[in-house]
Backbone atoms as SQL, in Angstrom:
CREATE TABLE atoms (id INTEGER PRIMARY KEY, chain TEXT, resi INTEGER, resn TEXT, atom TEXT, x REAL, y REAL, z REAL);
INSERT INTO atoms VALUES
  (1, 'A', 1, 'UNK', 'N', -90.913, -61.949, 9.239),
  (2, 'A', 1, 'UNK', 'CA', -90.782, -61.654, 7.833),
  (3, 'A', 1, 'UNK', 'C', -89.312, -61.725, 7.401),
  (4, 'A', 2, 'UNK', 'N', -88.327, -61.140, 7.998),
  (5, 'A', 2, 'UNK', 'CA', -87.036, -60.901, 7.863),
  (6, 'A', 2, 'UNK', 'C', -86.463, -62.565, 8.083),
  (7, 'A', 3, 'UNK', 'N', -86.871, -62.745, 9.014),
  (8, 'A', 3, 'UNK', 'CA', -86.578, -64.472, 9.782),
  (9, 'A', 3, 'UNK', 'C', -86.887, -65.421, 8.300),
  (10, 'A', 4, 'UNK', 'N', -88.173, -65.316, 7.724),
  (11, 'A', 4, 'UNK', 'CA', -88.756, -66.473, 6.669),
  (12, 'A', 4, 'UNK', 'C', -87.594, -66.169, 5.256),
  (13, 'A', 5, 'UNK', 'N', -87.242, -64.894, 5.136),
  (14, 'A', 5, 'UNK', 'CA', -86.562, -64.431, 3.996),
  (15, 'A', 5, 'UNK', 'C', -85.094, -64.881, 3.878),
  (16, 'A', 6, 'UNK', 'N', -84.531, -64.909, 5.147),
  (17, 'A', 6, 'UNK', 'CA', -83.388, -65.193, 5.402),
  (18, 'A', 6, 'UNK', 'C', -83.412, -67.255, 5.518),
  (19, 'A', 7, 'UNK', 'N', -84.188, -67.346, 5.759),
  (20, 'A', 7, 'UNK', 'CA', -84.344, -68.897, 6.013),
  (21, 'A', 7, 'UNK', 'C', -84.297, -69.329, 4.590),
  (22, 'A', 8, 'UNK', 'N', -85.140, -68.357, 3.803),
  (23, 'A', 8, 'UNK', 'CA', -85.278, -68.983, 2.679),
  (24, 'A', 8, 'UNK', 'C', -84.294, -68.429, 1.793),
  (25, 'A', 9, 'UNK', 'N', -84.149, -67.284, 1.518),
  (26, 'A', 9, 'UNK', 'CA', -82.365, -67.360, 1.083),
  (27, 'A', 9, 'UNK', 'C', -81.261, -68.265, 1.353),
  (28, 'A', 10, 'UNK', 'N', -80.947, -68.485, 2.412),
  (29, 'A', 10, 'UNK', 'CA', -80.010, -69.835, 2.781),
  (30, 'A', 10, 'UNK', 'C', -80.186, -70.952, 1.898),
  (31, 'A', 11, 'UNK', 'N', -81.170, -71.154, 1.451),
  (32, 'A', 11, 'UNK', 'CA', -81.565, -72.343, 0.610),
  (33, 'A', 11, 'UNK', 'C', -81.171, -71.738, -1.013),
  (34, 'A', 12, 'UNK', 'N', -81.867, -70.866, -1.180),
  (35, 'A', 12, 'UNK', 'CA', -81.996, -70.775, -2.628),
  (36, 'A', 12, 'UNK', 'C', -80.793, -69.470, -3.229),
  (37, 'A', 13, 'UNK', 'N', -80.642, -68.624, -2.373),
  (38, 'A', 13, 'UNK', 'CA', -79.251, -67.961, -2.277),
  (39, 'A', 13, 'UNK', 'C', -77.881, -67.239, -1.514),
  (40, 'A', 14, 'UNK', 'N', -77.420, -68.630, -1.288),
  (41, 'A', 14, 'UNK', 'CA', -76.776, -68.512, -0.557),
  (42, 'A', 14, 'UNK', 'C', -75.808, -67.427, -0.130),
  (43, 'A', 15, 'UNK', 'N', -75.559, -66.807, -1.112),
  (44, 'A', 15, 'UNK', 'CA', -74.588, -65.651, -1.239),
  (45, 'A', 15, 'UNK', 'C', -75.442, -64.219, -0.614),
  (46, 'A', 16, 'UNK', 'N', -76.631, -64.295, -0.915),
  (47, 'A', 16, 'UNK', 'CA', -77.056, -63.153, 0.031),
  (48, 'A', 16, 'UNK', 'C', -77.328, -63.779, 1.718),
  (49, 'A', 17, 'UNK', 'N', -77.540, -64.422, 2.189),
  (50, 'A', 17, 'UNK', 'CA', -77.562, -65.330, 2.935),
  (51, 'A', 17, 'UNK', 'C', -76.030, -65.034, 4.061),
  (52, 'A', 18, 'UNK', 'N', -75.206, -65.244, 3.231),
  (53, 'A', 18, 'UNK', 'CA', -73.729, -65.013, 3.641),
  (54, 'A', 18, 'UNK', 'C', -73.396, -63.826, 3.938),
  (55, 'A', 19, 'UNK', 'N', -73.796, -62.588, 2.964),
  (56, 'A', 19, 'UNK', 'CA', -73.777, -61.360, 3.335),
  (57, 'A', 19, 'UNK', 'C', -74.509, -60.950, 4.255),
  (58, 'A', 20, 'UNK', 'N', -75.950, -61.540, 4.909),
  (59, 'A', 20, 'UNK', 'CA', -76.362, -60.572, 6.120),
  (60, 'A', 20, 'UNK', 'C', -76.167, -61.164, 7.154),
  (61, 'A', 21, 'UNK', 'N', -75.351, -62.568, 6.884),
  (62, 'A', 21, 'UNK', 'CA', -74.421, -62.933, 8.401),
  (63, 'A', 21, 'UNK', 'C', -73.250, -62.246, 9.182),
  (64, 'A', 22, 'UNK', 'N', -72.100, -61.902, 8.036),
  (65, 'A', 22, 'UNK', 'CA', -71.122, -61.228, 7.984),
  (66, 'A', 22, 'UNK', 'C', -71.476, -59.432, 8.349),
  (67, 'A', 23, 'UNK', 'N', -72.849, -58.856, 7.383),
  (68, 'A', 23, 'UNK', 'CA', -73.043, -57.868, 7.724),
  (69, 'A', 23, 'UNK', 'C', -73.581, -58.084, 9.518),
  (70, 'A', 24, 'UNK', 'N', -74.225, -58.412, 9.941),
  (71, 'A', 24, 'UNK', 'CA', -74.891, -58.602, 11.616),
  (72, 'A', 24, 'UNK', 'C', -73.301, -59.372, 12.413),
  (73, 'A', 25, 'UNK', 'N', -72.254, -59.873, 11.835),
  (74, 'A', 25, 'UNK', 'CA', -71.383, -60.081, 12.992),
  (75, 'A', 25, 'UNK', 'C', -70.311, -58.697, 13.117),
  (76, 'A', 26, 'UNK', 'N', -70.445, -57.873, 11.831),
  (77, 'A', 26, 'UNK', 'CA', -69.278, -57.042, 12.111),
  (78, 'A', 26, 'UNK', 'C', -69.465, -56.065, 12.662),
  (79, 'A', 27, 'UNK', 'N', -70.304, -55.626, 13.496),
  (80, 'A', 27, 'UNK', 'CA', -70.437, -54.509, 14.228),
  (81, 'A', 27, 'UNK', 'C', -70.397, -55.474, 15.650),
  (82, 'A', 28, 'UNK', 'N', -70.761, -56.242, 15.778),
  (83, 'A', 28, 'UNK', 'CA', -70.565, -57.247, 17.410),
  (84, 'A', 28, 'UNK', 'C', -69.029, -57.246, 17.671),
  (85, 'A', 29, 'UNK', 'N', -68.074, -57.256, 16.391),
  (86, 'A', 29, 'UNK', 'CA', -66.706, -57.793, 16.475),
  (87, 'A', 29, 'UNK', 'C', -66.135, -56.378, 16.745),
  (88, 'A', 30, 'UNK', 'N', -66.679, -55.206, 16.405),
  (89, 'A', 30, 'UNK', 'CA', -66.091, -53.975, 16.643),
  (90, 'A', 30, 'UNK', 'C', -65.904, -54.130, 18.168),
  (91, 'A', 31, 'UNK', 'N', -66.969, -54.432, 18.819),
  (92, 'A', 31, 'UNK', 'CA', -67.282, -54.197, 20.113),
  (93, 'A', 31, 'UNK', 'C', -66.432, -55.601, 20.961),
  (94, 'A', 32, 'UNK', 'N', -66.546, -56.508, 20.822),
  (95, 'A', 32, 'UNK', 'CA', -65.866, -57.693, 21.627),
  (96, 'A', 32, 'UNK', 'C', -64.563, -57.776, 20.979),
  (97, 'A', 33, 'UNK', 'N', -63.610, -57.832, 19.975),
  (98, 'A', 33, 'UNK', 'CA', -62.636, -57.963, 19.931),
  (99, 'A', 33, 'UNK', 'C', -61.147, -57.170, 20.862),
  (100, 'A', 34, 'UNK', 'N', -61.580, -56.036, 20.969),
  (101, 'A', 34, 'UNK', 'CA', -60.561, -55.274, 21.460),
  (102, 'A', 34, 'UNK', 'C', -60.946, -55.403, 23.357),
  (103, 'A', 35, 'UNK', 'N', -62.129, -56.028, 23.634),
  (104, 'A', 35, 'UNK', 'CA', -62.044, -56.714, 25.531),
  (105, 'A', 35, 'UNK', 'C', -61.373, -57.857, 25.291),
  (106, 'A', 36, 'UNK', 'N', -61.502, -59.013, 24.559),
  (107, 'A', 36, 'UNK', 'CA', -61.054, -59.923, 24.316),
  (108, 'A', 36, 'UNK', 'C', -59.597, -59.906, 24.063),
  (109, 'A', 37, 'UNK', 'N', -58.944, -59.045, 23.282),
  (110, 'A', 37, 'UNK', 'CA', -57.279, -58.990, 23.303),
  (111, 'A', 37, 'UNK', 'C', -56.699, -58.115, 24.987),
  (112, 'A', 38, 'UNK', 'N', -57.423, -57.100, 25.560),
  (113, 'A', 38, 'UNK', 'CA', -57.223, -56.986, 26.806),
  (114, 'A', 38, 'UNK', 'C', -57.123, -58.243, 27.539),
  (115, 'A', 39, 'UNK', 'N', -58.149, -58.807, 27.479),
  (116, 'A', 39, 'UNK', 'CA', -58.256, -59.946, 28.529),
  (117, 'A', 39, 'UNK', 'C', -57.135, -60.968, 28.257),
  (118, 'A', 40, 'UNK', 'N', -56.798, -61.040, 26.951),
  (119, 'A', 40, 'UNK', 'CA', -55.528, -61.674, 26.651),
  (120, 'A', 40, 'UNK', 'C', -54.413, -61.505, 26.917),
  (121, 'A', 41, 'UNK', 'N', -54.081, -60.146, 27.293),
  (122, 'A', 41, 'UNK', 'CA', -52.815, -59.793, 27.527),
  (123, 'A', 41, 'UNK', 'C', -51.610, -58.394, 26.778),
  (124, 'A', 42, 'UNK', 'N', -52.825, -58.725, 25.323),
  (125, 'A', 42, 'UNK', 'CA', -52.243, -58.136, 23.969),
  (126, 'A', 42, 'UNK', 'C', -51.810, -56.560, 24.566),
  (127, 'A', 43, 'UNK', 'N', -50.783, -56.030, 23.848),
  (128, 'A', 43, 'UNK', 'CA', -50.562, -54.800, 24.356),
  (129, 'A', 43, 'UNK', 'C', -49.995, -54.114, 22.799),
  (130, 'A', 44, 'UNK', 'N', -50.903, -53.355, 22.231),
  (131, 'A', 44, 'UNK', 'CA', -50.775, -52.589, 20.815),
  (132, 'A', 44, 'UNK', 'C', -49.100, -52.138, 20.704),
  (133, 'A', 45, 'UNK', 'N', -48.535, -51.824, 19.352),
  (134, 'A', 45, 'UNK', 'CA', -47.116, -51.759, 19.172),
  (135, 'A', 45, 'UNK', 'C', -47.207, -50.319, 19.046),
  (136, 'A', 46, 'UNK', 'N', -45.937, -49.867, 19.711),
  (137, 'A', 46, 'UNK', 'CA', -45.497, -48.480, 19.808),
  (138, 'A', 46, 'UNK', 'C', -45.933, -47.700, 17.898),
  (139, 'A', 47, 'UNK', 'N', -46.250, -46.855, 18.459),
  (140, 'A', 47, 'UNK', 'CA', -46.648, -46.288, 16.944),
  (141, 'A', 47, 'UNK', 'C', -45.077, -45.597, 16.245),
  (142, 'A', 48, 'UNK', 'N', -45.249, -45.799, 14.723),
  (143, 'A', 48, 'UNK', 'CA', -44.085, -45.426, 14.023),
  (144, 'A', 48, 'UNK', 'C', -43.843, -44.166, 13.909),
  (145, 'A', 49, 'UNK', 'N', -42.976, -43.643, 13.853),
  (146, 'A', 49, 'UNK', 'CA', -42.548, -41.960, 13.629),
  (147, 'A', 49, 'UNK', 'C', -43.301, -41.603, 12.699),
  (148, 'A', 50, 'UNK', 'N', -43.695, -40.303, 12.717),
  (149, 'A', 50, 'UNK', 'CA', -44.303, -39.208, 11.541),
  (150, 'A', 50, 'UNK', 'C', -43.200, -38.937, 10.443),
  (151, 'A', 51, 'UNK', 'N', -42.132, -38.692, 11.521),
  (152, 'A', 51, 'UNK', 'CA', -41.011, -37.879, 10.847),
  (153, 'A', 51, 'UNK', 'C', -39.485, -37.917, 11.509),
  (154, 'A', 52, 'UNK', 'N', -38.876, -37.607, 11.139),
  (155, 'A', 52, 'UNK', 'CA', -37.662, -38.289, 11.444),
  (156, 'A', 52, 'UNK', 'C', -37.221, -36.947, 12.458),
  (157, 'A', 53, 'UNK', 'N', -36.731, -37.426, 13.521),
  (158, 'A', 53, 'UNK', 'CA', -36.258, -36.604, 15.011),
  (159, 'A', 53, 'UNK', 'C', -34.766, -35.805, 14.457),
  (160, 'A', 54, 'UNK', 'N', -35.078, -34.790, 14.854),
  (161, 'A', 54, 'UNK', 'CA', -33.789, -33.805, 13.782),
  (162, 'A', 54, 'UNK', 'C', -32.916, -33.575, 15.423),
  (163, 'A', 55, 'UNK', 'N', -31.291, -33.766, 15.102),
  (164, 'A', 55, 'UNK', 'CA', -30.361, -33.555, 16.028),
  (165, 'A', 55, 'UNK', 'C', -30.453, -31.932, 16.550),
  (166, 'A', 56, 'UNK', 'N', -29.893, -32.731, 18.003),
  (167, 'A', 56, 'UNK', 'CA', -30.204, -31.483, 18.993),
  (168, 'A', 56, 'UNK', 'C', -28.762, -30.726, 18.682),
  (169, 'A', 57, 'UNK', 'N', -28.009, -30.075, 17.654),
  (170, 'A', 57, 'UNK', 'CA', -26.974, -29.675, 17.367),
  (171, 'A', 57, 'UNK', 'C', -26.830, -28.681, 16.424),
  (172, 'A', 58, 'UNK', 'N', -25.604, -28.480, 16.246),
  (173, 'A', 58, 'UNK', 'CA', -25.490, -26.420, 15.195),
  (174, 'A', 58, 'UNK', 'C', -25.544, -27.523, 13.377),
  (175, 'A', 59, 'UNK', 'N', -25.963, -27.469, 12.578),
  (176, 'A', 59, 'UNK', 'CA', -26.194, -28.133, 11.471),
  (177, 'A', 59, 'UNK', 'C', -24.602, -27.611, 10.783),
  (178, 'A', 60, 'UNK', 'N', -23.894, -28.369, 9.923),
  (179, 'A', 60, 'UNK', 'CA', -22.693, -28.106, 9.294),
  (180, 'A', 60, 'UNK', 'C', -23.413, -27.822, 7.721),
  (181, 'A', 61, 'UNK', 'N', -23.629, -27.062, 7.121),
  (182, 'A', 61, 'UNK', 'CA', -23.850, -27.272, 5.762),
  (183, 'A', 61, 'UNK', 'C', -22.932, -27.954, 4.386),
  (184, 'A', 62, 'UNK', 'N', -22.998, -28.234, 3.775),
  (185, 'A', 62, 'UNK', 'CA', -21.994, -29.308, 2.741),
  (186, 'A', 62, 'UNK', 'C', -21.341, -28.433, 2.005),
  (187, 'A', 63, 'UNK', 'N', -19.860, -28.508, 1.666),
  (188, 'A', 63, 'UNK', 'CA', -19.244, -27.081, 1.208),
  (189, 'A', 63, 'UNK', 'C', -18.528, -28.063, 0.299),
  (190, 'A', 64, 'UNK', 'N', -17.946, -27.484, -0.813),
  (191, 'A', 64, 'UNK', 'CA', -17.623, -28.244, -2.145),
  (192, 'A', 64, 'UNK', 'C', -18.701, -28.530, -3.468),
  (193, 'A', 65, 'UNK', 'N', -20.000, -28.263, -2.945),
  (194, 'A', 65, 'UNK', 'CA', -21.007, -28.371, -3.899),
  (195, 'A', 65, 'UNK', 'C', -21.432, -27.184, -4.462),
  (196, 'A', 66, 'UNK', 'N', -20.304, -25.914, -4.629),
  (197, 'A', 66, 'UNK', 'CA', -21.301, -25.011, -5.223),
  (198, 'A', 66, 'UNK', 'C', -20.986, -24.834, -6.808),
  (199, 'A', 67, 'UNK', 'N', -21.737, -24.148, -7.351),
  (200, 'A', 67, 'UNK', 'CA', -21.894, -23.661, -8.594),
  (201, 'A', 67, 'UNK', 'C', -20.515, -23.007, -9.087),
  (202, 'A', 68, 'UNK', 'N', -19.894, -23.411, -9.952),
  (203, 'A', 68, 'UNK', 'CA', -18.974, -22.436, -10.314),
  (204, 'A', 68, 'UNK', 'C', -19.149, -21.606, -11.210),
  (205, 'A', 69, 'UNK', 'N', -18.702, -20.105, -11.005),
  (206, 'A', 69, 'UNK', 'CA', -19.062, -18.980, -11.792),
  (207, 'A', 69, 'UNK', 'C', -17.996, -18.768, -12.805);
């Protein structure tokens, strides 16, 4: 039933046709892409900072900026 519908969509609309190809490959690609870049070699990039690494030191505060009374 699913088989005759899809056969016959391909013909007469293609655009749904296209969508339950794409929908049925993207859960296969979840699964084989990331053995496939192993097997390649690929090695993921160091992840970026959250936040910026604060010095291991006594902090100087900025003097000349205060309010004058």
């Amino acid at each position: 039933m699913v088989f005759q519908y899809l056969r016959r969509a391909a013909h007469e609309k293609p655009y749904i046709f296209t969508s339950f190809v794409l929908a049925a490959i993207g859960p296969v690609l979840v699964v084989t892409v990331p053995e496939i870049r192993k097997s390649q070699g690929y090695v993921s990039p160091a992840r970026i900072p959250d936040t910026y690494p604060l010095p291991q030191r006594a902090r100087n505060p900025p003097s000349g900026y205060e309010d004058q009374e």
